[in-house]
C-alpha angles and dihedrals in degrees: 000000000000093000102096098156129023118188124206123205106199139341089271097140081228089066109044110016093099108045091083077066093053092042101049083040098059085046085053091053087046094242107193104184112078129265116225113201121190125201154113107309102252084065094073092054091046086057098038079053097052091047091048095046083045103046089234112156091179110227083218135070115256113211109199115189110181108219096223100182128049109284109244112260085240101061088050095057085056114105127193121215117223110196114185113182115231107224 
């Protein structure tokens, strides 16, 4: 469990439906540092709402940082590169 902090740049479904998946996933592999996720601020209650409709008490602490102000151009050009190995 390398991922340690996500950022969202805006409320687009393409962008945030599947962090619910990342987050219950981590409480299923019993991840015990905490997540920071960093986003605007409704994105905090849309998850709240999915835990609570689910019955998920995460086994894990959930940082939320709400991004106030426009994120620089820059920082959105900027890609991470994820590499899981297959065996």
């Amino acid at each position: 469990m390398k991922i340690n902090h996500i950022f969202i740049s805006h409320l687009h479904g393409d962008h945030y439906f599947g962090l619910i998946g990342v987050v219950s996933t981590y409480h299923l592999l019993k991840r015990n540092r905490p997540l920071y996720i960093y986003g605007p601020q409704a994105l905090i209650d849309i998850l709240q709402i999915q835990l609570q409709v689910g019955q998920t008490d995460l086994c894990y602490e959930l940082v939320f940082r709400a991004l106030t102000q426009r994120v620089p151009k820059l920082f959105l050009m900027v890609r991470i590169l994820l590499l899981i190995p297959l065996y």
